[in-house]
C-alpha positions as CSV (number, residue, x, y, z in Angstrom):
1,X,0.0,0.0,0.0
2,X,1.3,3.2,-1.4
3,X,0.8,6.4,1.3
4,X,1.0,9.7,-0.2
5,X,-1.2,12.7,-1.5
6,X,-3.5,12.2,-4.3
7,X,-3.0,14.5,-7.2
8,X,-5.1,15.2,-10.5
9,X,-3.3,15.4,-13.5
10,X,-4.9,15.9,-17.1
11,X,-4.0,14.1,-19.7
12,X,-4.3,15.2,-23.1
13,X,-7.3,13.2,-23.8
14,X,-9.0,15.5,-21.3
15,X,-9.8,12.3,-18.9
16,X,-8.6,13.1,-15.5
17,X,-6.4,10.8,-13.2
18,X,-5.7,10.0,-9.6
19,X,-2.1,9.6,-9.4
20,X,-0.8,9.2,-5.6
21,X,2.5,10.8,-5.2
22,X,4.8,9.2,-2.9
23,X,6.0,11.0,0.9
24,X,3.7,9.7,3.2
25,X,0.7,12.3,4.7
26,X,2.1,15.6,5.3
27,X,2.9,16.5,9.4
28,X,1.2,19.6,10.4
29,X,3.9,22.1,12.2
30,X,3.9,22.7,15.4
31,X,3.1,26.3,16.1
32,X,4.7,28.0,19.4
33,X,2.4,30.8,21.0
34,X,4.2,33.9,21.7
35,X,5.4,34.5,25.1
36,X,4.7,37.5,26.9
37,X,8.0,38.1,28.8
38,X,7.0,42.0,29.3
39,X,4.0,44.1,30.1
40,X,4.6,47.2,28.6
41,X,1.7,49.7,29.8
42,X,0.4,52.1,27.0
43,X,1.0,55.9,27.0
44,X,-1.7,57.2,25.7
45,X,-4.1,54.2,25.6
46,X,-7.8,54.0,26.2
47,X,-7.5,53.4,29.7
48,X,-5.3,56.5,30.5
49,X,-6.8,58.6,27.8
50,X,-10.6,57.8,30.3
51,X,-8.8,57.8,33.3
52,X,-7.3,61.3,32.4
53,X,-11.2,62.3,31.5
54,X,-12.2,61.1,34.8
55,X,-9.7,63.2,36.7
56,X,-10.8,66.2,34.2
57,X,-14.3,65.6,35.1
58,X,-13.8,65.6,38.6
59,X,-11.9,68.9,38.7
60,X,-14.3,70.7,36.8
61,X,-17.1,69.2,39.3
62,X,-14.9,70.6,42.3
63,X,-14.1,74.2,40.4
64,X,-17.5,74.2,40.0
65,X,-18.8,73.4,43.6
66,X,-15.9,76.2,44.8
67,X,-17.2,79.0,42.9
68,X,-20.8,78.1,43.3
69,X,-19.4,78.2,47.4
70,X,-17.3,81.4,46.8
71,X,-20.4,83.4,45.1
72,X,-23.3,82.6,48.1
73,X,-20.1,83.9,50.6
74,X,-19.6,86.7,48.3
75,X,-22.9,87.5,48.1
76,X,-23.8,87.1,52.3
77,X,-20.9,89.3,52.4
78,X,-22.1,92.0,50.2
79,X,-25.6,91.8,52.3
80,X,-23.4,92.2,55.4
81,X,-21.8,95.4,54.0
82,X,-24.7,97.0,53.0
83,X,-26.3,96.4,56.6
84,X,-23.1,97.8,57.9
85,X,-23.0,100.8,55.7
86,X,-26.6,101.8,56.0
87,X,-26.2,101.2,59.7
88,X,-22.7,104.3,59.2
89,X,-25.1,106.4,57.8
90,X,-28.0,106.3,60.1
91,X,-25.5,106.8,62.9
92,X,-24.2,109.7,60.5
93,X,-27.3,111.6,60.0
94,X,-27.2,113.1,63.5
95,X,-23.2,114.2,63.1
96,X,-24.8,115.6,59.9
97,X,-27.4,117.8,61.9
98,X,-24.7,118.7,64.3
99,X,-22.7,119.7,62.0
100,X,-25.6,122.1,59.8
101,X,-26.0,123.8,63.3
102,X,-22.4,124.3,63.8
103,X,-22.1,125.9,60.5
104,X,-24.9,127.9,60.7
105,X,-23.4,129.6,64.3
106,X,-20.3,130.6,62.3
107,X,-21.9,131.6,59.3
């Protein structure tokens, strides 16, 4: 018994034959898997590129809790100043008078 592959060859009589070629069956190759002997970690991957908009994200959610913060103090300050200075000038108004009455001796 003759092991090989089987072949078709044409012969001018267009018939077609079987002819086994001698070499036994072929062997399949062994194919090694590639070994990972390094992680390298990506500069600019996906990962760091979301990270990064994470961090982004969170810093424009804390710039914009700080201002929101910053403009009810600044505006509670403002009220406080404007108590204060209208309290100044109702403690002002009688200096004022005084003051008419002084000029008015002199004049």
């Amino acid at each position: 018994m003759v092991f090989g592959r089987p072949t078709l060859e044409v012969d001018d009589d267009d018939e077609l034959e079987v002819v086994i070629v001698p070499g036994g069956p072929k062997k399949l190759q062994r194919v090694e898997s590639p070994v990972i002997k390094k992680i390298v970690r990506p500069r600019a991957g996906a990962a760091d590129i979301s990270t990064r908009l994470q961090r982004i994200e969170a810093a424009q959610t804390k710039l914009t809790t700080l201002v929101t913060a910053s403009t009810e103090q600044l505006g509670k300050r403002i009220q406080k100043l404007e108590k204060s200075a209208g309290d100044a000038m109702k403690r002002l108004e009688p200096v004022e008078a005084l003051l008419e009455k002084v000029l008015e001796r002199l004049g």
